[in-house]
N, C-alpha and C positions, 0 to 999 in steps of 0.2 A: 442439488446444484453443486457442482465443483467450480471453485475460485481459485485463478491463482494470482497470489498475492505480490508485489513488486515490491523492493525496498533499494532504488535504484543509488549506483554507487560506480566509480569507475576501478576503485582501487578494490572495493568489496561492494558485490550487489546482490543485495537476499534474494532468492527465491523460496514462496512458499503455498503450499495448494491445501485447502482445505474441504471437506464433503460436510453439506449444511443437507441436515436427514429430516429434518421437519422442525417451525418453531425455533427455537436458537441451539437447536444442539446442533454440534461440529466437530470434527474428527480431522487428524493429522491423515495427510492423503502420501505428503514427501516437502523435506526442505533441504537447503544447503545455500553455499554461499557460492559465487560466484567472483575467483580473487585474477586480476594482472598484474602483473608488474612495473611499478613507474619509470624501470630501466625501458621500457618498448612504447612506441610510437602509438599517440592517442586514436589514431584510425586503426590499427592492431588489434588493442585492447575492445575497444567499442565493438570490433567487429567478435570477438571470442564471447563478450559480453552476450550479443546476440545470437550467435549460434547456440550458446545453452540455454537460452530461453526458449527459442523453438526447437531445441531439441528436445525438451522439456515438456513444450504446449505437444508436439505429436506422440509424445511417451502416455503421457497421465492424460490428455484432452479434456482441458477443461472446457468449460460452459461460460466463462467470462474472465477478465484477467482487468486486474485492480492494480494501483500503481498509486505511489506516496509523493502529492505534490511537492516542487518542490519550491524553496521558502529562501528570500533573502539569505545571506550570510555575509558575517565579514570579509570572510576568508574570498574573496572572487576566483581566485583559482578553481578552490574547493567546490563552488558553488556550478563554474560551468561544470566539470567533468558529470556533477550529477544531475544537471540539466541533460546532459548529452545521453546521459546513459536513459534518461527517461524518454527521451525521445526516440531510442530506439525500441525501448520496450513499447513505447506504444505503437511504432512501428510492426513490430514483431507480433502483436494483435490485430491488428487492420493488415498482414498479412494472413494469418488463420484466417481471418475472416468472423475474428470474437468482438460481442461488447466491450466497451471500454469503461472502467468509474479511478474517476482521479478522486482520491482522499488528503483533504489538510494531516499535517504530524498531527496538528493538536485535536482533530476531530476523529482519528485513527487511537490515539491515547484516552481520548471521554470514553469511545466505544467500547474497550476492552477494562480500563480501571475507572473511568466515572469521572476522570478526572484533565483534563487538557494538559494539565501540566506536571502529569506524571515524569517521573523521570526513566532512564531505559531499566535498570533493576527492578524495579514496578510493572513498566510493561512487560518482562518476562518471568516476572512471576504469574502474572495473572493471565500470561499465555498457556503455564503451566499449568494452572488449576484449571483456566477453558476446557483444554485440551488434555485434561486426565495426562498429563507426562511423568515420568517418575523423578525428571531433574528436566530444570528453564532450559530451554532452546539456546545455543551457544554459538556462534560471540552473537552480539546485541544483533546484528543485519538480521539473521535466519527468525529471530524472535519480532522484528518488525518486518519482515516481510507475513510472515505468520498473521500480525497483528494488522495489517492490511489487508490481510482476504476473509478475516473476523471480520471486522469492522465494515466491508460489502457483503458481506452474509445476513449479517444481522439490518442491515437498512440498505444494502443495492435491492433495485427492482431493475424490472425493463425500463420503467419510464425513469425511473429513477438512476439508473444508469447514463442514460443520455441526458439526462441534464448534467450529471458529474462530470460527463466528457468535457461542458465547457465551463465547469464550477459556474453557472448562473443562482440570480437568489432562489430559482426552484428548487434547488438542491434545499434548503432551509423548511425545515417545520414551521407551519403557521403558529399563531401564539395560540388557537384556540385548538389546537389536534391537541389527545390525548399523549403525553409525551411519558416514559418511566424518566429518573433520574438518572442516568447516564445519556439516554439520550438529549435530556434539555440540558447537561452538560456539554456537550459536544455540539448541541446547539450553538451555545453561549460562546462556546469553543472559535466555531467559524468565523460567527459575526468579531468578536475581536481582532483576532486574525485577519478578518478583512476590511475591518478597520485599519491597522496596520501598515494595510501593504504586502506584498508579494512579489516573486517573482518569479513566474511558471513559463515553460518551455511552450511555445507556439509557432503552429504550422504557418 
């Protein structure tokens, strides 16, 4: 299965694709960042935004395409532009005509370091040893988009995709499935998180 992994952004929006070859092993397929400039008009950008993503999905074709919820912030500025870009990237999927899995930060951070509240130097290390690299993914985007199509590799299914589309509690492991310790991290990860609160971009 090939993933591509989303780390949505307006100013920087990762892209990154991975090949899951059986069991959890996984292979760098292509990443990069995808940068505008905040001198040009936010429908400009959104739309560049989009074109390299499907310029991207017809390059590499992937088999699903994963996408990093997005989460309150102070900043509300900050907040919409990476709603917006998420929304085209899920666009830009239900274009192809791919599945879709939305992943929390903090259940995208359990998956690859065990931990929800890893920090981004943690998650790009531990992208690097995943992914046998000889140096972390750089700058932090290309490393969390990376670290998003990990994290639907290792626990996206088909059914389990579509429940991600709409984050419902089917996405959650029951308490009595057999869980390793990263995953009942990222468990523990969600339900917190959505305790919390949220604030994800809807159709």
């Amino acid at each position: 299965m090939r993933i591509l992994g989303i780390d949505p952004g307006l100013t920087r929006c990762g892209i990154g694709i991975v090949e899951r070859s059986g069991g959890r092993q996984v292979s760098l397929v292509h990443v990069e960042v995808v940068r505008t400039p905040a001198s040009e008009e936010p429908y400009t950008r959104l739309l560049a935004v989009a074109d390299r993503i499907e310029a991207v999905i017809g390059e590499f074709v992937p088999d699903v395409v994963a996408v990093e919820r997005v989460f309150a912030q102070a900043n509300v500025r900050s907040i919409m532009g990476t709603a917006q870009a998420a929304g085209v990237a899920m666009v830009s999927a239900a274009r192809a005509g791919l599945p879709l899995g939305m992943h929390t930060p903090s259940e995208v951070k359990a998956a690859v370091t065990g931990s929800g509240r890893a920090d981004k130097k943690q998650v790009q290390e531990m992208v690097r040893r995943i992914l046998t690299l000889s140096e972390a993914p750089r700058p932090a985007d290309a490393a969390d988009a990376l670290a998003v199509a990990i994290c639907h590799a290792w626990r996206g299914s088909a059914a389990g995709t579509s429940r991600a589309q709409h984050g419902g509690a089917g996405m959650l492991p029951d308490a009595g499935d057999s869980l390793t310790p990263a995953q009942r991290a990222w468990a523990e990860a969600e339900r917190m998180a959505r305790r919390s609160g949220a604030v994800v971009p809807r159709g």
